[in-house]
Every structure is written in C-alpha cells, then in structure tokens.
C-alpha positions in Angstrom: -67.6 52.2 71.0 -66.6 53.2 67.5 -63.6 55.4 67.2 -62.1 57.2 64.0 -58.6 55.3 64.2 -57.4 52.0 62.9 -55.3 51.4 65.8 -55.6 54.6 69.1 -52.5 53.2 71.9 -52.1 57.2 73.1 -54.2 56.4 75.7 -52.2 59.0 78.1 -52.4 61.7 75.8 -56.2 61.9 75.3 -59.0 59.9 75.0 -62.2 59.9 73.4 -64.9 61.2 75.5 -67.5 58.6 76.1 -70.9 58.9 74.4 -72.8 58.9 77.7 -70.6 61.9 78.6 -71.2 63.4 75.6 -74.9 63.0 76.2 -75.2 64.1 79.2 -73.1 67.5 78.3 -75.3 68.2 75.5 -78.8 68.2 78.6 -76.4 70.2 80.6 -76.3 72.3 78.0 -79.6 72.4 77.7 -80.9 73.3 81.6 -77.5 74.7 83.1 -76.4 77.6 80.7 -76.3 80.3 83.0 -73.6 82.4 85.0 -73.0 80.3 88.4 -72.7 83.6 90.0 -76.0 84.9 89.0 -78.9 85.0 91.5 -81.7 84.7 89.0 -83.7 81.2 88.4 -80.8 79.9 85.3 -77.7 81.0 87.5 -79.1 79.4 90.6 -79.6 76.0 88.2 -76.1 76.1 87.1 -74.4 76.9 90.3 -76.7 73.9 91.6 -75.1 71.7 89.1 -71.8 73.1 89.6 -71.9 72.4 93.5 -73.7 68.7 93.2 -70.7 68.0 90.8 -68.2 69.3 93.2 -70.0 67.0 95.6 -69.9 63.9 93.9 -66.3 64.3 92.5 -65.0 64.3 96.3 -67.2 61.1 96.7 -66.4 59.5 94.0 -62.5 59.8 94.6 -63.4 59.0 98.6 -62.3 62.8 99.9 -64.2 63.0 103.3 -62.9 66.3 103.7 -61.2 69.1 101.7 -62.2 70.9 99.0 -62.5 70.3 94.9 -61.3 73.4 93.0 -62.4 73.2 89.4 -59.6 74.0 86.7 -59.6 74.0 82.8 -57.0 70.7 83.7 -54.1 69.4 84.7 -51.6 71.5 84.3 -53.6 74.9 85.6 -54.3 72.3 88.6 -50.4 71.6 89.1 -49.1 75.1 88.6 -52.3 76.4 91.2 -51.4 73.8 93.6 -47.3 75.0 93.3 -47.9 78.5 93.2 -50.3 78.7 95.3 -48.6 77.1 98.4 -44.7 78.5 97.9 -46.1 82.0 97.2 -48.2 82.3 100.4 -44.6 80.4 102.7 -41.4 81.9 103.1 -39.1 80.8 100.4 -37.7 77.1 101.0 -36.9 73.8 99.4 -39.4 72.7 97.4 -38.9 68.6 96.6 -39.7 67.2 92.8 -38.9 63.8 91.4 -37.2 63.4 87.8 -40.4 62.2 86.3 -42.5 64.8 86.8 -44.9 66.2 83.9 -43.6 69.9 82.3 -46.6 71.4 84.1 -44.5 70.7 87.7 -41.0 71.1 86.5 -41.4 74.6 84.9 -43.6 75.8 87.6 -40.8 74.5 89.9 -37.7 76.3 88.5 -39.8 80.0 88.1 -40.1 79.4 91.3 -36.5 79.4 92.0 -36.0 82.5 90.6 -38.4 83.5 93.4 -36.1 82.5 96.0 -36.7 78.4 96.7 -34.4 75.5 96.6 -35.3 73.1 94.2 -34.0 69.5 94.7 -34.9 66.2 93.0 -35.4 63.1 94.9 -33.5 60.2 93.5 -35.4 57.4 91.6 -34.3 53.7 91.3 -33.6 51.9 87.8 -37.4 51.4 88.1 -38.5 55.1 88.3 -39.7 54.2 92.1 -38.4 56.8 94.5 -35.9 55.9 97.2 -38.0 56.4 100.4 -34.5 56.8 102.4 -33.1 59.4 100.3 -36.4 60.7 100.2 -36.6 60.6 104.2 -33.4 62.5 104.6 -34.4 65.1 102.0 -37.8 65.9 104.2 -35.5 67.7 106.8 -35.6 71.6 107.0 -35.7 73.9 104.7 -38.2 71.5 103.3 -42.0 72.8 103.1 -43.1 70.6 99.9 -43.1 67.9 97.8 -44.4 67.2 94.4 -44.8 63.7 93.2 -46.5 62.5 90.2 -48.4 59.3 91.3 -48.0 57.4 88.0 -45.5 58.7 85.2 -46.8 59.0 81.7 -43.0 58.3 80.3 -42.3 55.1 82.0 -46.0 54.5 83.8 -44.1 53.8 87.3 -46.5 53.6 90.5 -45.1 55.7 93.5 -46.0 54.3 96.8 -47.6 57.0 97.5 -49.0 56.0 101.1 -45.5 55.4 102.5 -44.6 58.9 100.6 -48.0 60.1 102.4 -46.5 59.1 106.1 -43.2 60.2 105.8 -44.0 63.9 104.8 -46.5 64.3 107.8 -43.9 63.0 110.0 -41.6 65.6 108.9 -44.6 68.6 108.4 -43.8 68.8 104.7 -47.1 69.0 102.3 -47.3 67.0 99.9 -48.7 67.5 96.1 -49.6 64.3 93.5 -50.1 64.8 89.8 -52.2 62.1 89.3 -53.8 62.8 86.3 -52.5 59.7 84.9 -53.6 57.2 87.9 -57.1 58.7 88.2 -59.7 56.5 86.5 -57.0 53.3 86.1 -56.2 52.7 89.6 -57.3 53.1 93.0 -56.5 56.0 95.3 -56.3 55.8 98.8 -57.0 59.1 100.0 -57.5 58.4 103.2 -55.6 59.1 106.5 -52.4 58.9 104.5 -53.0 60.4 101.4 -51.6 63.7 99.8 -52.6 67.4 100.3 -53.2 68.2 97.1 -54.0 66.3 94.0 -54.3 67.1 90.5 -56.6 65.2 87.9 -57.9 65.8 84.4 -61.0 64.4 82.7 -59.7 63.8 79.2 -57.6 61.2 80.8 -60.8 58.9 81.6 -63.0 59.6 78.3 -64.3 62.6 79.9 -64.3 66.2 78.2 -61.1 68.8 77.3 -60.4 71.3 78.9 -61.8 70.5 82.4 -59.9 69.5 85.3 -59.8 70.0 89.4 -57.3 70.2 92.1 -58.3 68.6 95.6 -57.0 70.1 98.8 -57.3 68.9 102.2 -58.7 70.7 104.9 -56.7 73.4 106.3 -54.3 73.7 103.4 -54.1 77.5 102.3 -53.7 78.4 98.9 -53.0 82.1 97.3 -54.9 82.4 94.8 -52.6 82.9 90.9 -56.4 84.4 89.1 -57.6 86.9 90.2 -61.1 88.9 89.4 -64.7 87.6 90.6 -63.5 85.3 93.7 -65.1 82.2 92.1 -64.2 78.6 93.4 -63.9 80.0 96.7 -61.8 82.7 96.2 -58.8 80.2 94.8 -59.5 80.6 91.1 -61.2 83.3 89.6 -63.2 82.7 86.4 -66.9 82.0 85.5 -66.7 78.3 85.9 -67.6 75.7 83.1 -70.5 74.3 84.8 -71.2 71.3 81.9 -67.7 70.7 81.2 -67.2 70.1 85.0 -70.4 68.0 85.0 -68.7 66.0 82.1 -65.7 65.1 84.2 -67.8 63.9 87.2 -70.1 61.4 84.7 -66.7 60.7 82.8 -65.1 59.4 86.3 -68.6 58.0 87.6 -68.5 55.7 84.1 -65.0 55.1 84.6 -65.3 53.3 88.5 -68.2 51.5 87.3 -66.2 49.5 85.1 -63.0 49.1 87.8 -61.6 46.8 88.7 -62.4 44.9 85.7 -61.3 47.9 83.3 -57.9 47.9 85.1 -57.3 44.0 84.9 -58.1 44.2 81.2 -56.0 46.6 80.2 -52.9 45.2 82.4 -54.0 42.0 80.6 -53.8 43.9 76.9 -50.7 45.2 78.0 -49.0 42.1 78.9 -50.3 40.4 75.7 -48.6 43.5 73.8 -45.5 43.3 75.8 -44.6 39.7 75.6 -45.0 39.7 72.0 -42.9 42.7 71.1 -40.0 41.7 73.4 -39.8 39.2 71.2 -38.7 41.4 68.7 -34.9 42.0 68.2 -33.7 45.5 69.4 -36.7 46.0 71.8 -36.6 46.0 75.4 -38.8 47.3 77.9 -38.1 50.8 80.2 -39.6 51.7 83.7 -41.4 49.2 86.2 -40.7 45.3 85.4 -43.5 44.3 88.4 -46.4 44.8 87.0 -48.3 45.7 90.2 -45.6 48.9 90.2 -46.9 50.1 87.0 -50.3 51.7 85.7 -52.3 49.0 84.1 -52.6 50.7 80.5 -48.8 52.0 80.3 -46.3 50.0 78.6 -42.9 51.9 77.4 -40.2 50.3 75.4 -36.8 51.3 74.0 -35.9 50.1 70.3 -32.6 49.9 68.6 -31.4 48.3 65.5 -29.3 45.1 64.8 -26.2 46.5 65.6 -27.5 48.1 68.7 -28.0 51.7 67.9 -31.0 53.3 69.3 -33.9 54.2 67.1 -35.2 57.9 67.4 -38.5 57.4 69.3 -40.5 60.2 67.6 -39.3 58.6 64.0 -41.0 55.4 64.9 -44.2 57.3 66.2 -44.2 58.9 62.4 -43.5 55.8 60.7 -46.4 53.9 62.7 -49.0 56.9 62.3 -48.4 56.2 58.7 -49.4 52.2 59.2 -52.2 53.6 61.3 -51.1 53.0 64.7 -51.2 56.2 66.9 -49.1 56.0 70.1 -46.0 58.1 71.6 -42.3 58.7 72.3 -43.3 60.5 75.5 -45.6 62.8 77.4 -48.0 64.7 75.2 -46.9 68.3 76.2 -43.0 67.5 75.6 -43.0 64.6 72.1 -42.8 67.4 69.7 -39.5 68.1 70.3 -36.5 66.1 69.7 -34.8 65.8 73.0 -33.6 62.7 75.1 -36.4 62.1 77.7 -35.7 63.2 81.2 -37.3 60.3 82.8 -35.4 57.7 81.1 -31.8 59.6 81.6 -33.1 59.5 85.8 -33.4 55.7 85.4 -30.2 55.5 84.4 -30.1 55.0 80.7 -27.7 57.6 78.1 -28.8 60.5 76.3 -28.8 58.4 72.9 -31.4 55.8 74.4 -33.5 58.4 76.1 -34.5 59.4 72.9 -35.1 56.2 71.7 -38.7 55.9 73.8 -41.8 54.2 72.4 -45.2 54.8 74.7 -48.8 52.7 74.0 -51.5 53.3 76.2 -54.5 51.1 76.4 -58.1 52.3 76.5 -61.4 50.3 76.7 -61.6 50.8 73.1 -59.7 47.8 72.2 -59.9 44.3 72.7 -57.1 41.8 72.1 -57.6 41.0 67.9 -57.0 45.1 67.8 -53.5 44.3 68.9 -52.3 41.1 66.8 -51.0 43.3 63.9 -48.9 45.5 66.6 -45.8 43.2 66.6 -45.6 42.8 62.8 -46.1 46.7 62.1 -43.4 47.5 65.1 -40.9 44.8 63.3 -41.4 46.9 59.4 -41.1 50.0 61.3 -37.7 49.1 62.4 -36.3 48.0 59.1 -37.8 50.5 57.3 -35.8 52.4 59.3 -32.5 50.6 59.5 -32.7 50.3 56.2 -33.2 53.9 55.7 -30.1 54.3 57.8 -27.2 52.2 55.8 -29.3 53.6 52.3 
C-alpha cells in the first residue's frame, strides 16, 4: 500500500486507513446517508447498517454478550466508561495504573474532586502490574479499576485474564483501554475478561474519529450526553453510521491478516531493536520478554557518550527532518516537554523520562524500509551531542 512518508514508525499514533476501508466508506456513503433515528425508507437503511455493524463488531472481538456503544474514539469511550460508572455509585476508590493514557488519568482525578479515592497500583521495572499489591488494593472502598491492556509509552502487556479473576473475586468492575492491543493481539473476552473495554479504529487503518466502548451485560452506565437517547440511551448524538461501518471493515481486514500481521511486526521489531542496541547510548525501556509486549511497540531511551540523556522530542524533530516519523510518547501528551509518567513508574529519573523514543510498526513496511533506521538514529545523536558541547 503506498503511503506519503519516507519512513511512517508512529504506528500508535495513527495509521493510514486502508484503501478497502476507504472504499467501502465512500458506498456507505452512497446508500446509508440518512438519520438512524428516522422512520422513513433512508433512515431505516442507515440504522440497518448501524445495527449489522454493531453486530459484527461484538463478533468480530468474540463478545457473546453485552453491548457495543459507538463513540467518536477512544478517549470519549474511556471518559464514558469512567464517568459513567462512578457517577451512577456512591463515591469510592477508583484503581488506575501509572501507565494509563491522559483520557483515564484526567477523567480520574475530576473525579476526585467529586468525592473518590484515587489510588495507583504499583507496576514492576517492566511496567506489568504486581497482581499482590493489586489483590490487596481490590478490598473495600474499591468499586473499579482501570487498566490499559497494552501501554502506548512502553507497549507492556497486562495479564489481563488474571487481572480479570481477581476483580470478580473481590466484586470490583473492571475497565481496559485497549485501544492499543485491539487489531495486534488477541483478546480473550471470555468468562474472564473486563467489563468494559475501549477501542478506536484509527489504531488498525480504520477511519478518525470513530470509536466504541463494549460493556457486559448487566453493567449500568449514566449516560455524560444527553439529548435524543441514541445508543441506547448511553450516548446521545446522531450516530456516524459510515464511519462506524469503517471501523468494523477496518478490524474485519485487520483479523484476516492475524496472526501472521502480529508475527511480522514482532519480527520488524526485533530486527529494529537488535540493531539499534547496538548503538552507544541506547538502551531499551518497558517489557524485555517479548511475549509481554505488543508486537509493533518498541521504546528506547538515548543518551550521549558521557551518559546524559537526550531530550526524546529533540530526537523526534531531528528524525522528522531525515524523514523518519515516530514519537517520544503517547500522541495526546508528546507536545509538551515533560518527563514521561510511565517511565518515572518503572523506576527510571525525571531526566531519563524525558529522554523516550517510540516506533511503532504497521503493515506498511517490510524489513529493507528499516535498514537506514540505525544509521539515521546514530547522526541524530551526534548532531545532537555535538550541538551540545558547540
């Protein structure tokens, strides 16, 4: 598939939409226009549509039963599933971990000016969460947890069936972000899956600005849109019937190319990674195993020949200039130079927190895309050393 970019490793950020996606929007477009709400001949087509995609999405993610609420993406999907639980409970303590996306965190703490206790669960030097701390933090005044299922910092793996059993044990509902780990690994949700997840389609080469938020049967939510009572009364809003049909073909596309996809893009990744760890000054952050990690994450820290850390988001500049696009971080939080959260909770200091480099595979690339990477990586660092002692 052609792309306009010499070299696209932001894979977490976005991705481009897939030209049978884009296709099939554009005869959506065509046949579906109408108000879902209507009961004339073009609303009943579009809510048709709307309801076969609501369908399939549940299938295609293996959701027996529960309900798909469609958003405009992830983070509507994470504050809805938030908000919508705490504000319908008494106030509590609602349980985060220290990687969670800005969409959870700042959802989190306006909720604690509504009364809840917000508490983080401890994360190993891995970013993997400590399922005995976590155990012990599951007693009362506990009603829910958020975890994100793979980080887009450091691309950790929660073991999110074990994370699954523990909060049922202990009547705590549990929320995933996994708008990272939907379309590049496999979810269980079956008997030990979360309550509510949280997925967006520009993830997997699927439209912006669509995403949905799957609940489990008898999960209550309070609605935080109000007006026409659409998506079953839990999100108000004349629903984007093609972009929501987008996100289903975008995810159908995406399985039919798993669990090949996945293997080559771990496989990318560990060609990328054991060449730039060659590199003096570069050492890798967040899951070593690569079975703990999401196969088209790989995060790095860099620092110069005496050891100082490189700013992350100057090497991100300095390799957008050589034509390589990647990150120093989640999308919603790398324009601002601060030390990332997620690498202070696996342990490392203010200075080298800011010193992150992200690059995220997509099927766009095959191997020969990435033999320049470790020479363009090596003249980004002395460009910048040497800008340093200039």
């Amino acid at each position: 598939m052609a792309v306009n970019f010499q070299l696209y490793l932001d894979a977490c950020a976005a991705t481009p939409p897939h030209g049978e996606v884009l296709a099939a929007m554009a005869s959506h477009g065509l046949e579906a226009w109408g108000n879902p709400s209507s009961l004339h001949a073009e609303g009943l087509k579009a809510a048709d549509l709307l309801e076969r995609s609501r369908l399939e999405l549940a299938s295609l993610l293996g959701m027996a039963r529960g309900e798909v609420i469609f958003t405009s993406g992830g983070t509507e999907a994470n504050n809805l599933a938030l908000f919508g639980i705490c504000r319908r409970l008494p106030p509590g303590r609602l349980l985060l971990s220290p990687l969670e996306h800005a969409s959870i965190s700042a959802a989190a703490y306006q909720l604690q000016t509504e009364g809840w206790q917000i508490d983080l669960v401890p994360v190993n030097s891995q970013g993997i969460v400590d399922l005995e701390a976590l155990a012990d933090l599951l007693k009362p005044p506990t009603r829910l947890l958020s975890l994100v299922w793979g980080s887009s910092d450091v691309g950790s793996l929660q073991p999110m069936a074990e994370v699954s059993s523990l909060c049922s044990n202990h009547g705590v509902l549990l929320h995933s972000d996994a708008v990272q780990a939907v379309g590049e690994v496999s979810l269980d949700l079956g008997e030990n899956s979360p309550n509510l997840i949280s997925l967006s389609a520009h993830k997997f080469q699927g439209p912006r600005g669509i995403g949905a938020l799957l609940i489990s049967e008898a999960v209550q939510l309070q609605p935080q849109i109000f007006g026409g009572g659409q998506e079953g009364g839990k999100r108000s809003g004349t629903e984007s019937v093609v972009l929501a049909a987008g996100l289903v073909k975008a995810l159908e596309l995406r399985q039919q190319q798993q669990p090949n996809l996945a293997n080559k893009l771990a496989d990318l990744r560990d060609f990328v990674k054991c060449k730039l760890l060659k590199l003096p000054g570069v050492r890798i952050s967040g899951a070593i195993e690569p079975s703990l990690r999401l196969p088209h994450h790989l995060s790095l820290l860099l620092s110069d020949s005496t050891g100082k850390p490189f700013s992350g988001r100057s090497v991100v500049r300095s390799l957008a200039r050589k034509g390589v696009a990647c990150s120093s971080g989640s999308a919603c939080s790398s324009g601002r130079e601060t030390a990332n959260k997620s690498l202070m909770a696996l342990g490392y200091n203010e200075t080298e927190a800011a010193s992150g480099l992200r690059f995220s595979f997509g099927p766009w690339l095959e191997q020969k895309d990435l033999e320049p990477l470790p020479a363009l990586l090596e003249a980004t660092m002395a460009e910048l050393e040497a800008a340093r002692s200039a």
